[in-house]
C-alpha positions in Angstrom: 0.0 0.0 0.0 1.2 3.2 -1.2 0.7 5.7 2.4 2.4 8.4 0.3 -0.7 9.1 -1.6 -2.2 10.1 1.9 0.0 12.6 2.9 -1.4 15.8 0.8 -5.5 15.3 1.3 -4.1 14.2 5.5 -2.0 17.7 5.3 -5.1 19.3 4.0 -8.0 18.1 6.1 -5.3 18.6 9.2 -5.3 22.3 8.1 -8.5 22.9 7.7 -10.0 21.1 10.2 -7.4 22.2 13.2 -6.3 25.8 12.2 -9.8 27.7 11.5 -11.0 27.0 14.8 -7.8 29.0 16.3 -9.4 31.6 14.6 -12.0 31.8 17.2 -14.4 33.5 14.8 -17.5 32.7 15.3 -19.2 33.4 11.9 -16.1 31.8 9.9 -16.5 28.4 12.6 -19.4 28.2 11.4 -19.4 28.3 8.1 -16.6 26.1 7.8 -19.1 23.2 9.6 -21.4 24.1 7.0 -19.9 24.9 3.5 -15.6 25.2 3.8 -15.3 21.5 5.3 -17.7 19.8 3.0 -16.1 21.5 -0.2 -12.7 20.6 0.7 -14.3 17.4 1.3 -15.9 16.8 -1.8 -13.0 18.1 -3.9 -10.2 16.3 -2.4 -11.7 13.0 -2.4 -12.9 13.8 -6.1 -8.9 14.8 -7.4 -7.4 11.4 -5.1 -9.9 9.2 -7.0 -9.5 10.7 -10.8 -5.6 10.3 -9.6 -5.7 6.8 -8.1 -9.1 5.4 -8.8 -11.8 4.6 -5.8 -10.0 4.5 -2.2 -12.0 3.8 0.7 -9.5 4.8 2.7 -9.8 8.6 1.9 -13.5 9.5 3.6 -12.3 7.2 6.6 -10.0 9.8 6.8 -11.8 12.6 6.4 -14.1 11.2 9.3 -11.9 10.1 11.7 -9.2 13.1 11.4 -12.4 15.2 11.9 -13.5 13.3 15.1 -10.6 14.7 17.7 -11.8 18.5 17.0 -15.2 17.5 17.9 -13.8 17.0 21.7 -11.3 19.8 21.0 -12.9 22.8 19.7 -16.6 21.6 19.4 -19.0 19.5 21.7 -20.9 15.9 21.3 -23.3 17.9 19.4 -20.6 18.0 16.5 -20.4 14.3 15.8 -23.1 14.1 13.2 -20.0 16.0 11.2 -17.9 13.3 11.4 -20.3 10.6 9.5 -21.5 13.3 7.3 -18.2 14.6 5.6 -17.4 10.9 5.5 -20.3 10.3 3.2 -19.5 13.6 1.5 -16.2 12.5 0.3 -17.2 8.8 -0.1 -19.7 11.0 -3.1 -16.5 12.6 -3.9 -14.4 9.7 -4.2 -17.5 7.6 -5.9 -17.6 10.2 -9.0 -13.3 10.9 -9.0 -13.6 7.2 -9.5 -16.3 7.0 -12.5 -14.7 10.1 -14.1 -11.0 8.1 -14.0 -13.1 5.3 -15.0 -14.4 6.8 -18.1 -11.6 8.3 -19.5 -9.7 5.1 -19.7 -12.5 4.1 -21.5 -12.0 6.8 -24.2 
């Protein structure tokens, strides 16, 4: 298993996910639950799976390097995040795949 693959989106999500709390912001907290996390998401999972075809591996990621800042910046009431940019990237990773997929078709 190549783990170098992971080190970019992990980099990324690590970022995101533990930097713009620091910010302390409020409005921008929030609409990073809501719209920055899941786009990030979405698009990374989308450009690892046109690059290296389907990978389960990428939304458990995205979930589980998610779940400390529940605890750490968030409350319990955060969790639902965890499972929900999971599936978000799983979508993401689902059509990177089918787009990889049909261009070696062509």
């Amino acid at each position: 298993m190549n783990h170098k693959k992971y080190l970019i989106p992990t980099s990324i999500l690590l970022t995101f996910y533990y930097l713009i709390p620091l910010t302390k912001t409020q409005g921008l907290v929030i609409i990073s639950l809501l719209i920055i996390y899941p786009l990030v998401n979405f698009i990374l999972s989308l450009i690892q799976a046109k690059k290296h075809g389907f990978d389960l591996m990428i939304p458990i990621l995205s979930g589980l390097l998610f779940l400390p800042t529940v605890y750490i910046y968030y409350n319990e009431s955060a969790l639902f995040y965890v499972l929900a940019y999971a599936t978000i990237s799983l979508f993401g990773s689902g059509i990177g795949a089918i787009v990889k997929n049909n261009r070696k078709r062509s």
